[in-house]
C-alpha positions, 0 to 999 in steps of 0.5 A: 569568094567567101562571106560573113553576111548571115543572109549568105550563110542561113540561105537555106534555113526556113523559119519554122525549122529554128528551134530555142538551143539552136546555135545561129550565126548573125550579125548586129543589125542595130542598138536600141534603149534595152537590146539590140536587134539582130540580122540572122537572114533568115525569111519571116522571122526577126531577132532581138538580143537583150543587153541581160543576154550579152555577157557584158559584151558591147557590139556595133552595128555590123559585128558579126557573132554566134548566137543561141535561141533563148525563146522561139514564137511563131505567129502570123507566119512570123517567128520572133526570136530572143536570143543570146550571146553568152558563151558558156551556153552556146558551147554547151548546145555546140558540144550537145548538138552542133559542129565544129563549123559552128566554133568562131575564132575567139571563142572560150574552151575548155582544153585538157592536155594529152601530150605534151610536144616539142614546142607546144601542147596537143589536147582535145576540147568538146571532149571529140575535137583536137587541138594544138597550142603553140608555146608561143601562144601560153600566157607566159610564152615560152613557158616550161610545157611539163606543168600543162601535162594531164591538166584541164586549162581555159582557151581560146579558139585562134583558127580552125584548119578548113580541111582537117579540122585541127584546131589551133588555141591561145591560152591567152583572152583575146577579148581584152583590149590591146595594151601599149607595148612596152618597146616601140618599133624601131628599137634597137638593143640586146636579143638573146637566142631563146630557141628554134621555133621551126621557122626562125628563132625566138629571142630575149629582149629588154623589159622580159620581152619576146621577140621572133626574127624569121629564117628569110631575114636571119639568111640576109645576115648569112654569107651563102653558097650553093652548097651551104647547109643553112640549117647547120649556118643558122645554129652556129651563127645564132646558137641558143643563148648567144646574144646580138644586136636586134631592132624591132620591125614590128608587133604582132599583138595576137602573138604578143611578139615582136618581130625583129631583125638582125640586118646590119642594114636595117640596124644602120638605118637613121630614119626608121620611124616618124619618132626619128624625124623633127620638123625642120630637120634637113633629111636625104632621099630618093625620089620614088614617084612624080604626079600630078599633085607633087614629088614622092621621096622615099626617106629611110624606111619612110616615105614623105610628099613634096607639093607642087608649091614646095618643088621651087622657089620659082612660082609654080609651073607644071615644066618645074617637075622637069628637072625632076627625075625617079632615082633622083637623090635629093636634099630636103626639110621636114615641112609638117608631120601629122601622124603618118603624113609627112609633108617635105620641102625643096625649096632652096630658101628654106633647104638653106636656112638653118634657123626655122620657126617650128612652133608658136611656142618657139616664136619670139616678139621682134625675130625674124623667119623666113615664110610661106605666102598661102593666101593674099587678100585686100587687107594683107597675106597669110603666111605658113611656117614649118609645123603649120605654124601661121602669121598674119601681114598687115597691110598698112598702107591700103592705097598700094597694090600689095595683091600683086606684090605676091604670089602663092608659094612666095618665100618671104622675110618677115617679123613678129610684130605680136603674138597670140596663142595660136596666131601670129602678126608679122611686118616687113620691118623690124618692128618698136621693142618698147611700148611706151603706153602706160598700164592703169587700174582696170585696163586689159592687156594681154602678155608673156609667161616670164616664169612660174612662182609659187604665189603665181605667174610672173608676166611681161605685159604687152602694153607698157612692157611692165613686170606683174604678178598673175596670183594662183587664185586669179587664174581661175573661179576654182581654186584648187583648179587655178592650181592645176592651170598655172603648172600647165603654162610654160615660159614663153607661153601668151595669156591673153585677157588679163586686167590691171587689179592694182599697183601694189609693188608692182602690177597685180593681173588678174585673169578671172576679173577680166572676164567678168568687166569684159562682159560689162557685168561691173566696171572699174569705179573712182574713189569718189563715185562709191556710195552705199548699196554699190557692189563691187567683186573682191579678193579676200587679201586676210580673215584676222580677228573675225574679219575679213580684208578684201581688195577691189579695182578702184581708181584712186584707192589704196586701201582694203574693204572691212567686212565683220563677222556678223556680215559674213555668214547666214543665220547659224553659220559658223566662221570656224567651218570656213578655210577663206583662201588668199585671192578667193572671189567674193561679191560684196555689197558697200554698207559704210563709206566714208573718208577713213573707211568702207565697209561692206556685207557679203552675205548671201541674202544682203548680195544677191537677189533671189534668181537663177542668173548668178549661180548659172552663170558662176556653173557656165564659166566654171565649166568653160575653165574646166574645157581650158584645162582639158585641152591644155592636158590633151596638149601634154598627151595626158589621157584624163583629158580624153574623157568629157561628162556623159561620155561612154567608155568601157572599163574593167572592175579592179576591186570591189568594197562598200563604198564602190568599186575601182575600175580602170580604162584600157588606157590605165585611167582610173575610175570610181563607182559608188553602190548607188550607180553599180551594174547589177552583178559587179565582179572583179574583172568584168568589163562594163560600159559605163557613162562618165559623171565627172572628171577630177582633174585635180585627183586624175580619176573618173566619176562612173556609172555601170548603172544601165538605168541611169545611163540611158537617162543621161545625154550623150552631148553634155556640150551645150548648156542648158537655156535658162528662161525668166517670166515676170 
């Protein structure tokens, strides 16, 4: 049995005997603040590689890797190694010193051509040592070989053959992260014969694609007998340039090739991929396996999973798998999909019922479905849907035995009564379509996205069933970020936490004020309980004639607040530097109030005492509505969502100027650096590990540090915010 642990390899090396040059074999043993240390197995002796020696290369604990002695100590019969891991130098003591068994795969080379052959090019690198690479294997595969004659060109070390030594390359940098692929599996379009590769035959697909369809799987296309000539079969069935029908199998990302079929089997097959599956669709198949824990159907080319409580409508009995046998061809539903886990049904209620509640986004007020009972308790019973789509029944009447009434893996009809983001309430009956409660000034209410307008959210509340407008600028604290929320709301969709702010023409809803009341930081005044020195939080309804307008939630109070010029800004400031937005939060302090008018100051200094309390709580909320946008990206599968501040992550330098330097992540996210938060030695095309400083989402780029020194000053976990402590 092979191994890869330096303890195994360097058995019988002796510490006095490692000398700087040496070529090592070892292994990341841990990472420490400035260098990591290493595993070389060797007695009495221990290694450190300094993050300056790594070539801006990023390992992990256990990775295994070639190392050169950089300084060698002995004393107290210990030897302290420093060692490195650039590969240029360790090339350079291999060519000097070493042997070709101290070349790991992936390692860079220079490789001069010495023959061009049929399907490749032969050559020797080290100056001794001889190699092959495979037309497959260029850069641009299938690549006219002439070009390559007498030239020196960089390579990358694929495997060396345990016998004779011969060492087959890449031209292609195995050290780049692995890109999506262009086609996914399962595709089916054109393929145009290419060439004869020796064991199957290379083929054009869409998008300048490669593809590869192996000898085994082109005879199945074949009709053979005893005295076929197959390699005569292959060339008249599939001749050079001709075109036929393929399907993707596979990706071989090493190969940058795909692996594809010609099998009209394979062409034909419905369900190929989990992409080709929806959750409640109605599927057949065979069944595969039966145990203890439920019934194996094998679906197409996929394979899904019946649980003990999904075989029948019946309670479960072990006598239920039965009637159950393997070669059994079945009717089913999709149940759930996660990934690859793909949960099935056989339940006859559900096989039947063509009409299935998928998700909460699907699920409308009064509409009924058929549901799952999971768990029943004392005050009601959780229902699963399909897609793991849950609802809560409420037990109205407590005095009754509802626990008796059901049982786990019961079917039963129910209706939705309310609907929240992620949870639903049923009813055994068909519930009241009116609520017949009246929605006031400073009440809250939660409701449902009618549609999206330019000035805002149009919502049917919950209570009351009114009409109202959600303003843009109500959504969140940040403007330019409440933009960003209402285009990530749907039809459909449930806001939860909105206040009545007034009734003009309508109800005017407010998603950033209710959380602000609901923390008991203000409360909804009457007309006649204001009174000068009150503060009160506003919208700006217009700036005109050096004058702002606001509004504010007042019971009995129709009109706007005055504020003038002179109580808008501190000291010096200028009006003219300020773009005030409609619907833009202020707090504002009442300076006059009586029967024709209230006027107000929003000044800094008249507003706010002198602490931290305010502006912490102004960054703590302003950070929680960044996390809602995040998960409502995620949601949408947009990759800026991913990154959090004080997150690590690996880029690669795109274009350098002095104002900073672009970089990109391998999932095509965009980043900027600014000089101040450089690596030391930024080049075009290095990769880094750097820490986000911050996301913008309104722009789609990171905020980056590749600066070693500051990130190590920065945490890790952002998550939690800071306590604040007052003293008297």
């Amino acid at each position: 049995m092979g191994s890869l642990n330096p303890k195994h390899i360097n058995a019988h090396l002796k510490h006095a005997a490692i000398a700087k040059g040496m070529v090592i074999w070892g292994a990341i043993l841990e990472k420490g603040d400035y260098v990591y240390t290493v595993e070389l197995g060797v007695k009495n002796s221990r290694a450190i590689l300094p993050f300056k020696n790594c070539a801006d290369k990023v390992f992990v604990e256990g990775q295994p890797a070639w190392f050169i002695i950089i300084e060698s100590k002995i004393q107290d019969s210990v030897c302290t190694l420093t060692v490195s891991a650039n590969e240029d130098d360790i090339c350079h003591s291999i060519m000097k010193h070493g042997h070709i068994d101290h070349i790991a795969p992936a390692m860079c080379v220079q490789f001069t051509v010495s023959k061009v052959l049929k399907d490749g090019l032969q050559g020797t690198f080290f100056e001794e040592y001889l190699g092959y690479i495979n037309q497959i294997y260029l850069n641009t595969p299938m690549d006219s070989l002439e070009k390559y004659k007498d030239t020196t060109i960089k390579a990358y070390i694929l495997y060396i053959h345990p016998i004779t030594k011969f060492t087959f390359l890449t031209t292609r940098n195995l050290h780049l992260p692995q890109e999506p692929t262009a086609l996914p599996k399962g595709y089916i379009g054109s393929a145009k014969i290419l060439s004869n590769l020796g064991k199957g035959v290379a083929v054009h697909l869409k998008k300048n694609e490669l593809g590869f369809v192996t000898y085994k799987r082109l005879l199945r296309s074949l009709k053979l007998n005893d005295s076929s000539d197959i390699t005569e079969l292959v060339k008249r069935k599939f001749p050079v340039g001709s075109t036929h029908n393929c399907r993707i199998m596979d990706y071989i990302n090493i190969d940058k090739m795909y692996i594809c079929t010609f099998e009209q089997s394979e062409l034909k097959e419905e369900i190929f991929n989990v992409n080709d599956l929806k959750i409640g669709q109605l599927v057949k198949g065979s069944i595969e396996g039966i145990n203890s824990s439920g019934i194996t159907v094998k679906i197409g080319k996929l394979t899904g999973f019946v649980t003990n409580e999904h075989i029948s409508n019946v309670q479960y009995s072990d006598n239920l798998k039965r009637n159950y046998h393997i070669g059994d061809l079945v009717t089913a539903r999709v149940w759930f999909i996660n990934g690859d886990n793909i949960k099935l049904t056989l339940k006859q209620g559900f096989v039947k019922e063509d009409k299935c509640l998928t998700s909460y986004k699907m699920a409308k007020k009064n509409d009924e479905y058929k549901g799952m009972v999971v768990n029943t308790y004392s005050s009601g019973v959780l229902v699963v849907f399909y897609g793991g789509v849950k609802g809560w029944l409420r037990f109205v009447d407590t005095s009754k035995d509802y626990q008796n009434m059901f049982y786990q893996g019961q079917i039963i009809n129910v209706t939705i009564t309310e609907k929240h983001t992620n949870k639903l309430f049923l009813s055994l009956d068909k519930s009241e379509d009116l609520n017949h409660r009246k929605l006031q000034i400073g009440q809250y209410t939660s409701g449902t996205v009618e549609s999206i307008k330019t000035d805002g959210i149009v919502i049917r509340t919950a209570v009351g069933s009114f009409q109202g407008l959600l303003p843009t600028n109500h959504i969140l604290i940040n403007c330019k970020l409440s933009n960003i929320m209402k285009n990530l709301y749907g039809e459909g969709d449930i806001i939860e936490n909105l206040m009545c702010i007034a009734k003009d023409k309508g109800r005017i809803l407010s998603l950033r004020e209710c959380t602000y009341y609901k923390d008991d930081k203000f409360y909804v005044p009457r007309r006649n309980q204001l009174k000068q020195g009150l503060v009160l939080r506003c919208s700006i309804k217009s700036f005109q004639k050096k004058q702002l307008l606001l509004t504010s939630p007042i019971l009995f109070f129709n009109g706007f607040i005055e504020v003038n010029s002179e109580n808008i800004m501190e000291g010096s400031e200028s009006l003219e530097d300020v773009n005030f937005a409609e619907g833009q939060a202020v707090i504002a302090k009442l300076t006059e109030v009586n029967d024709s008018v209230l006027k107000a100051t929003v000044k800094l200094s008249d507003v706010f005492d002198y602490d931290f309390q305010y502006p912490v709580d102004l960054l703590r909320r302003y950070l929680t509505e960044v996390d809602k946008i995040q998960q409502k990206l995620m949601l949408r599968g947009d990759n800026i969502a991913q990154y959090k501040i004080g997150q690590r992550i690996n880029c690669e330098i795109m274009k350098i100027n002095n104002f900073g330097c672009s970089v990109r992540l391998s999932d095509g996210v965009q980043g900027i650096v600014v000089p101040e938060h450089w690596p030391n030695k930024p080049l075009i095309g290095s990769f880094h590990e750097g820490v986000v400083l911050y996301v913008n989402f309104i722009d789609k780029y990171l905020e980056i540090s590749l600066n070693d020194t500051t990130n190590q000053k920065i945490c890790k976990d952002q998550g939690n915010f800071p306590t604040i402590f007052y003293f008297n």
